[in-house]
N, C-alpha and C positions, 0 to 999 in steps of 0.2 A: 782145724786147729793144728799146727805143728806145733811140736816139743812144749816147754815151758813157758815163751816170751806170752803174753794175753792170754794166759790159760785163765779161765776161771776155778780157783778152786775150794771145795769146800774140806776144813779139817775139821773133827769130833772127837774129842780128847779130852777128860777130865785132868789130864796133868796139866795144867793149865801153863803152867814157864814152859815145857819143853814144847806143846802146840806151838805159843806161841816164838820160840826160836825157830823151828823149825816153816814156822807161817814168813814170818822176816827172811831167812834163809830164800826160798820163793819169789818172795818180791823184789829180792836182792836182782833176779832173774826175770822179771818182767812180770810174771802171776800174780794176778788178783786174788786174795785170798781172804775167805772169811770162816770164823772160827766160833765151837758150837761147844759146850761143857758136858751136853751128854746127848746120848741117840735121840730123845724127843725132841730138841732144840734143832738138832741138824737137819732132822725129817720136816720140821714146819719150815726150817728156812729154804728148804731144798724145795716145796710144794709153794711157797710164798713167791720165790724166785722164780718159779713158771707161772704160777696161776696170773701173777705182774705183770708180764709178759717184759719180765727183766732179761738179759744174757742168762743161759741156763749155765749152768755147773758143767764143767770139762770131765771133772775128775775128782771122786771123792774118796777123803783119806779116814780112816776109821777105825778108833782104839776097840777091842772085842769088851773090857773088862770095866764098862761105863756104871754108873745108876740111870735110874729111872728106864731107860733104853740101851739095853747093852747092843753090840758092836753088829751080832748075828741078827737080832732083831732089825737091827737098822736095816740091815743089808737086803731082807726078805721083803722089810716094808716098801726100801726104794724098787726091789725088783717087781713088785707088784705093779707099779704105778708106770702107763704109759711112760712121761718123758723121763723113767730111772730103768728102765726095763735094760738101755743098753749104754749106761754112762759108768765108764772106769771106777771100779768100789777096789780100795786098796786097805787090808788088815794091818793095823800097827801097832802090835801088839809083846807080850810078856808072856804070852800062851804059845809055846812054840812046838810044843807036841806034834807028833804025827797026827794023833785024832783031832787037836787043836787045829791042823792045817787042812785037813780034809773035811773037819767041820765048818770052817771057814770057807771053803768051795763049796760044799754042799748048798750052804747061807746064800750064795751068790757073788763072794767075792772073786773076782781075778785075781788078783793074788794077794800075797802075806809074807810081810817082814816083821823080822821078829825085831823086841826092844833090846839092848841098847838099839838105836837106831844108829844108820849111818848115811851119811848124805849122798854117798856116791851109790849104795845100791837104791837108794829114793828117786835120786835123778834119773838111774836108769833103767827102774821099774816105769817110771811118770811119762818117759822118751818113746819105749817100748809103746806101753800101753795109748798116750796120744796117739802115738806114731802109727798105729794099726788103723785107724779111723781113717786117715785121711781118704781111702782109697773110695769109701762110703761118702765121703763129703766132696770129691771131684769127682763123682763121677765113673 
């Protein structure tokens, strides 16, 4: 996968307008994107999506501050499971603390931007982060 264009992605975010701008935003750029309202919802569609043997998820984006399934929960469930052990987990969050942020490594996230969001450090978290794989997938 390079950059954005065909990425598969998955966002989890109970703020439901700004996921969803942010998902448009995306696809505006070529990404597939599908959208989850709290960490249980993201987790079965993330586990539905392989066990389908659909396109797995490129890169997943993830509020800490959910129900049912908060953000660090997610992160520990997908690092548990084979095909989540090594797929881009990105915090997008309102909890921007130090401990907030090292807690969010700890979880298993690669990294963490804080809310407001902004699209240019998204794009080039999302760049970065694809961008590190490719060398695992040529070879």
């Amino acid at each position: 996968m390079r950059g954005k264009e065909g990425a598969r992605v998955l966002i989890a975010d109970d703020a439901v307008e700004a996921a969803e701008t942010f998902g448009r935003l995306l696809e505006m750029d070529g990404a597939q994107v599908s959208m989850a309202a709290n960490g249980e919802e993201a987790l079965a569609q993330f586990k539905r999506a392989h066990s389908e043997q659909q396109a797995p998820f490129d890169i997943v984006f993830a509020d800490i501050g959910m129900p049912r399934m908060d953000g660090y929960e997610l992160a520990q469930c997908l690092r548990a499971l084979p095909s989540g052990a090594k797929v881009p987990l990105v915090a997008l969050t309102g909890f921007t603390r130090a401990d907030d942020v090292h807690r969010a490594q700890v979880s298993g996230f690669d990294a963490h931007i804080g809310k407001p969001l902004s699209i240019g450090q998204l794009t080039a978290t999302m760049q970065r982060l694809l961008g590190r794989r490719e060398p695992d997938e040529n070879g």
